[in-house]
C-alpha positions in Angstrom: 130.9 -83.9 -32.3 127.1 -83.8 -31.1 128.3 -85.9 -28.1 131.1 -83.8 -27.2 128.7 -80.4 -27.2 126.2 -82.4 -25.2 128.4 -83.6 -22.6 130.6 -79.9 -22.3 127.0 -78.5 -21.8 126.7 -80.6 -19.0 129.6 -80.3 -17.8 129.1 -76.3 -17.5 125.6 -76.8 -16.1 126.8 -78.4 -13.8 129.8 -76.1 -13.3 127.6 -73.5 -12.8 125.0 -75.5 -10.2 128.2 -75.6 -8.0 129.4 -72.4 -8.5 125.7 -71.3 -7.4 126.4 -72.9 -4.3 129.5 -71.6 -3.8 128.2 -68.1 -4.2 125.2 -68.5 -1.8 128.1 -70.4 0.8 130.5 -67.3 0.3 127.4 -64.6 0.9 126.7 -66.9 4.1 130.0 -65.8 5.5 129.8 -62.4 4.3 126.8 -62.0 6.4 128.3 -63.0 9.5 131.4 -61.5 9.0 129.3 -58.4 8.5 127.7 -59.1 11.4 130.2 -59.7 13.8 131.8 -56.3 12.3 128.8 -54.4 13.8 128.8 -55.9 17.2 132.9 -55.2 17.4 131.7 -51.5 16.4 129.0 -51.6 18.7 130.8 -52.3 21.6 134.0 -50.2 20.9 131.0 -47.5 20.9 129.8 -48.5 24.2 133.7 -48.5 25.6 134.2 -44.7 23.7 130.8 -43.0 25.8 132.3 -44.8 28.7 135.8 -43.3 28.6 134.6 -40.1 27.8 132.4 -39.8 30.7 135.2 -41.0 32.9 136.9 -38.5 31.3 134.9 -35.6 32.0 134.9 -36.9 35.7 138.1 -36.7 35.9 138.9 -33.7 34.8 136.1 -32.4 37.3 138.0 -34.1 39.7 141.0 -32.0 38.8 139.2 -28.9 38.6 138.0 -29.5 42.2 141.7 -30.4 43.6 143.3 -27.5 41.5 140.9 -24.8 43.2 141.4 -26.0 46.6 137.6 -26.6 47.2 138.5 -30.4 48.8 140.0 -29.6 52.3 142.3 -32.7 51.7 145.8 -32.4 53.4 147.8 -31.2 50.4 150.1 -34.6 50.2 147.4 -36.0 49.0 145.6 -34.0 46.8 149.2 -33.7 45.2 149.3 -37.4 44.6 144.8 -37.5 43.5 145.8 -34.9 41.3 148.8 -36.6 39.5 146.8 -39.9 39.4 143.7 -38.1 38.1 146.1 -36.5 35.2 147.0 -39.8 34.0 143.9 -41.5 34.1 142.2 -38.4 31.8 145.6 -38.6 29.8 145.4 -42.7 29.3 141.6 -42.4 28.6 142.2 -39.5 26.3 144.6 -41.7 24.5 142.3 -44.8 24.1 139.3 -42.8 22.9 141.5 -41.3 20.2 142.8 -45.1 19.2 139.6 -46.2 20.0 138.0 -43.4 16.9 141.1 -43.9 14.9 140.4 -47.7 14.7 136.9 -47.3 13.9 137.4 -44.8 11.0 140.1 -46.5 9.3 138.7 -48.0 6.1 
């Protein structure tokens, strides 16, 4: 019976040396997971200020065309202005994706 309690508390010692190892391993990859998470958050950030400045262009853009103040034959400013709308409106929709990613938990 001595034998038997010797050998099961060798057994778990050395159970739990593995499972030691196992946990430090696991916290490894936790760590760059975690990492890698703040880059991909990091650069979504980057791409959000850069579509809302683009956005803010554009709808100066549209501002300018709407009043007139380009002397631009009005074909064209017709077909700037309808291009410009759909920019803002696509850049509009992928910063709200863009925040609607990022606060999703």
């Amino acid at each position: 019976c001595n034998a038997v309690a010797r050998w099961s508390a060798a057994a778990s010692s050395n159970l739990n040396y593995k499972l030691q190892g196992v946990r430090e391993e696991f916290s490894q990859y936790l760590r760059v997971m975690h990492n890698g998470l703040d880059n991909i958050i990091n650069i979504i950030s980057h791409c959000e200020f850069y579509w809302e400045r683009q956005i803010v262009e554009i709808e100066d853009i549209i501002i300018k065309l709407e009043r007139g103040e380009q002397r631009m034959n009005k074909l064209i400013s017709r077909n700037v202005l309808a291009k410009a709308k759909k920019t803002r409106a696509n850049s509009e929709g992928y910063s709200f994706n863009m925040r609607q990613a990022i606060n999703r938990d």
